[in-house]
C-alpha positions in Angstrom: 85.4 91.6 93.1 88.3 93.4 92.9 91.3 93.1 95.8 92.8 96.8 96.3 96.4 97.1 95.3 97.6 97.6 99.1 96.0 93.8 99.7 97.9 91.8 97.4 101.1 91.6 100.0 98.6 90.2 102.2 97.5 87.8 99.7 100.9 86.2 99.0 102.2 87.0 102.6 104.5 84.1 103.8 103.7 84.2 107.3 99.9 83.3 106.1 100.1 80.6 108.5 99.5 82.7 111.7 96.0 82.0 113.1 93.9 84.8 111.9 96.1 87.3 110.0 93.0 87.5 107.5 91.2 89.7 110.4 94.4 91.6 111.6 97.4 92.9 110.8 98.3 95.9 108.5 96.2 96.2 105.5 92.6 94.9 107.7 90.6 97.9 106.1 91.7 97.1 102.4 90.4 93.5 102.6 87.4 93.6 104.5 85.8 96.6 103.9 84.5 96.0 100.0 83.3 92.2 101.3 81.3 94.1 104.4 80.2 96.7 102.0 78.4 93.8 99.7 77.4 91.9 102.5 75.5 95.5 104.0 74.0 96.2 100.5 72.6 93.0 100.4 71.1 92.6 103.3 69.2 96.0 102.9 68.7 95.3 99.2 65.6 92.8 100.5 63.9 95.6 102.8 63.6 98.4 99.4 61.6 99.6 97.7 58.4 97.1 99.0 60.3 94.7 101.4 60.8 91.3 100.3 61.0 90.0 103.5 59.2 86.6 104.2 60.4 85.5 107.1 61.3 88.0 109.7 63.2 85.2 111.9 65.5 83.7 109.1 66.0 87.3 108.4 67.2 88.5 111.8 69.1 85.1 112.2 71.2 86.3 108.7 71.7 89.8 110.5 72.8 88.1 113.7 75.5 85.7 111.5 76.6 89.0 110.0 77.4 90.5 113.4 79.2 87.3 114.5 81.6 87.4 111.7 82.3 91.1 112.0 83.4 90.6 115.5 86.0 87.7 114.3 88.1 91.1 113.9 88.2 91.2 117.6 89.2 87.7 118.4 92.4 86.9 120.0 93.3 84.5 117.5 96.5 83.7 119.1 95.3 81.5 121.3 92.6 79.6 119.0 93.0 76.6 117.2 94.5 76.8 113.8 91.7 75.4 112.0 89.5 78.3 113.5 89.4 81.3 110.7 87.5 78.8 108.5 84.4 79.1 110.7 84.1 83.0 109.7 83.3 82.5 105.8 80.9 79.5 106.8 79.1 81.6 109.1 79.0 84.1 106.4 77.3 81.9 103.9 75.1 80.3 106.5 74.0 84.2 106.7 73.7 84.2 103.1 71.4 81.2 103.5 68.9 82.6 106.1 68.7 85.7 103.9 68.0 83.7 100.8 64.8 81.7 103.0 63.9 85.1 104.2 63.3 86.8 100.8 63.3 83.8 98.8 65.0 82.1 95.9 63.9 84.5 93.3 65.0 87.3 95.0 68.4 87.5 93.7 70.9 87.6 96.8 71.9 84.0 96.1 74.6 86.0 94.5 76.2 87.1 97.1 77.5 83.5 98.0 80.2 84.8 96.0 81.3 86.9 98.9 82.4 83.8 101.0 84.0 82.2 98.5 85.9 84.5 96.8 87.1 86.0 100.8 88.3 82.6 101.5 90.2 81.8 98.2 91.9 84.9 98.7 92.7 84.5 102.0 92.7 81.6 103.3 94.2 77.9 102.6 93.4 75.2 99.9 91.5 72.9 102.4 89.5 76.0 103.9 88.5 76.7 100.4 87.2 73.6 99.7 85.2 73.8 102.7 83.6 77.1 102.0 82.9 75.4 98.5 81.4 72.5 100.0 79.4 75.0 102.1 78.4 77.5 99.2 76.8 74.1 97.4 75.1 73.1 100.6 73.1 76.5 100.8 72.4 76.5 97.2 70.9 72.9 98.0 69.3 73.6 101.0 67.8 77.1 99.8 66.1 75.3 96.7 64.8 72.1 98.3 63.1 74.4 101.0 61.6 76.6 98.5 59.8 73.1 96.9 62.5 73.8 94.0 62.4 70.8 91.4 64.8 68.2 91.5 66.6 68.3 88.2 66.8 71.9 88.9 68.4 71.6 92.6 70.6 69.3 90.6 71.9 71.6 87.8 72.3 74.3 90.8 74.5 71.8 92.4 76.5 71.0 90.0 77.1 74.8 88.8 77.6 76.1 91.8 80.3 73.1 92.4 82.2 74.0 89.2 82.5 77.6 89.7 83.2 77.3 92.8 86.2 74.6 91.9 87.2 76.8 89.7 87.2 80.2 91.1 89.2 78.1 94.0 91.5 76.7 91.6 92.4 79.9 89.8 92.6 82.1 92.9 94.9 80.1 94.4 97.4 79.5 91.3 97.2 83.9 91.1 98.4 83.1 94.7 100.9 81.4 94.2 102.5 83.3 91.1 102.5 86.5 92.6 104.5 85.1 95.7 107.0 83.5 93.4 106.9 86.6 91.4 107.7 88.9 94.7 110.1 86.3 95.9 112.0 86.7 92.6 111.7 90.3 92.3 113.1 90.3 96.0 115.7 88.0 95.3 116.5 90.5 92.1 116.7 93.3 94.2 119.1 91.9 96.5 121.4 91.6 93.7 120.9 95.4 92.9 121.5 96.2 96.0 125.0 94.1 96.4 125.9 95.2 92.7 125.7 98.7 93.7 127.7 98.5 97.0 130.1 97.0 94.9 130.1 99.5 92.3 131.0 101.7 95.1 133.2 100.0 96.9 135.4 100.4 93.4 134.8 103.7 93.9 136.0 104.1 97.1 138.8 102.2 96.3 140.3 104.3 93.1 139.5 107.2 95.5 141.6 105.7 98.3 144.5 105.1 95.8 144.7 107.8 93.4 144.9 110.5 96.6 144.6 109.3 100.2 146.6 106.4 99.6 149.1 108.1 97.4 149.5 111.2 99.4 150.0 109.4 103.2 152.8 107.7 101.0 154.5 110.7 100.2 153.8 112.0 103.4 155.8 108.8 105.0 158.6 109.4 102.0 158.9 113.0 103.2 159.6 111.3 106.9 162.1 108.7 105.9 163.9 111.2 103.9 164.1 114.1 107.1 165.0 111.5 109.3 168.1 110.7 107.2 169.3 114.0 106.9 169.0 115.0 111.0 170.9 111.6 111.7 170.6 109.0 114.4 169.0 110.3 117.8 165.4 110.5 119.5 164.4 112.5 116.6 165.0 110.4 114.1 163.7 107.6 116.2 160.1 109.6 116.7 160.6 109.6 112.5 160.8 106.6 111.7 157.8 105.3 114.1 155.6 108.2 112.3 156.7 106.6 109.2 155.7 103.0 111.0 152.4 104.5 112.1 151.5 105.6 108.1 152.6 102.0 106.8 150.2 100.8 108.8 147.9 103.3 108.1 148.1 102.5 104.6 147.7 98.9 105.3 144.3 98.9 107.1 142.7 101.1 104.4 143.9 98.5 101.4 142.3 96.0 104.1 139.0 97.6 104.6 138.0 98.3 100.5 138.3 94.8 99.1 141.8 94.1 99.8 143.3 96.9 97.6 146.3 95.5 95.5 149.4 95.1 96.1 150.5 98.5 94.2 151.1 100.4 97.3 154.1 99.1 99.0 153.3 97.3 102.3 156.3 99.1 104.1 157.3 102.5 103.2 160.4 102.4 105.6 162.8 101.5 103.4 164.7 104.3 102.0 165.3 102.5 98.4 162.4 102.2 97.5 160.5 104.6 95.2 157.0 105.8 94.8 155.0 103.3 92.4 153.7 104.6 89.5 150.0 103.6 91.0 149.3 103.5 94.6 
């Protein structure tokens, strides 16, 4: 079965550990809807075209376990035990299991065991797994003994069913795992885009800020000193010079606030010997 692309941030989702985020949060739709859909199909696949239906009670009881795991999606999950979710894909292959004694072994929905396994491996943790294996074995057990299946044949079912089970478990899981390390590097990457560009224009800002802003409040402060020299001492010059205090400052803060601009631009344009650098 094939997980939808949306799914996949579910499937390596840190926060996995909250009780029940397989039947909630964004994404719900994406990940249960093709596992309902195979679940509805089979269940009706045993009524068409003649009805293979042997036993209307196992049959109804599969329906019922059906209903009780679609309404896991209205749980309040927050306040049940941890261990809870794995009681959903049980339920789902002891559904599996009635449907099987209702239409029989050779009737072909054994298959759909699959569904179960493959919804816990994908969502759910390595223990739960191995309990929905453990379970997917016990109904291929308990289905052929009840149908008077021979024994080295229960056995071989057994042991098949464990192995691909153990192994679709295995797999799944290790896909798990390298696609969160593979999104928790790519985030990681990322990050370092991110703070590479902000520095790239940081620079940028910066050669702005001293090839005209910088150099031009300069000039601005030279124009001051040099006007308040030629009016002489008095309240006017004195308003000067603390204009020509206020752009030294000025000039200050904005070398402050882009990287610590260098030193090019003179921290104190108040004194009256002291010419224009060559690069502000």
């Amino acid at each position: 079965m094939v997980v939808p692309a949306e799914s996949w941030r579910a499937l390596t989702d840190t926060d996995g550990d909250t009780v029940g985020w397989q039947f909630q949060r964004p994404g719900l739709a994406a990940r249960a809807v093709p596992f309902g859909l195979v679940a509805a199909v089979a269940t009706v696949s045993v009524l068409v075209p003649d009805g293979d239906v042997r036993s209307w009670p196992e049959y109804l009881s599969s329906v019922a376990l059906l209903f009780v795991c679609a309404g896991a999606f209205l749980l309040p999950w927050q306040r049940l035990p941890a261990w809870t979710p794995v009681l959903v894909p049980l339920l789902y292959a002891g559904s599996v299991l009635e449907l099987i004694l209702a239409s029989g072994v050779t009737s072909g929905v054994g298959l759909v065991l699959l569904v179960p396994l493959i919804w816990s491996v994908l969502f759910h943790r390595r223990w739960e797994s191995l309990c929905v294996v453990a379970a997917v074995v016990g109904v291929q057990a308990v289905s052929s003994l009840a149908q008077s299946t021979p024994g080295d044949v229960v056995a071989r079912r057994v042991l098949l069913w464990s192995v691909l089970g153990v192994l679709i478990a295995v797999a799944a899981h290790g896909l798990r795992d390298r696609v969160r390390r593979s999104l928790v590097a790519n985030a990681a990457l990322q990050r370092e885009v991110r703070e590479l560009s902000l520095a790239r224009e940081r620079d940028r800002i910066a050669n702005e800020l001293r090839e005209s802003v910088v150099r031009r409040i300069f000039e601005a402060g030279l124009d001051l000193q040099s006007a308040a020299a030629m009016i002489g001492e008095g309240p006017a010059q004195t308003r000067l010079m603390q204009g020509v205090a206020e752009l030294d400052e000025v000039i200050r803060a904005l070398r402050e606030s882009v990287f610590h601009l260098d030193d090019g631009v003179g921290s104190a344009i108040g004194a009256p010997e002291r010419p224009a650098p060559d690069d502000c």
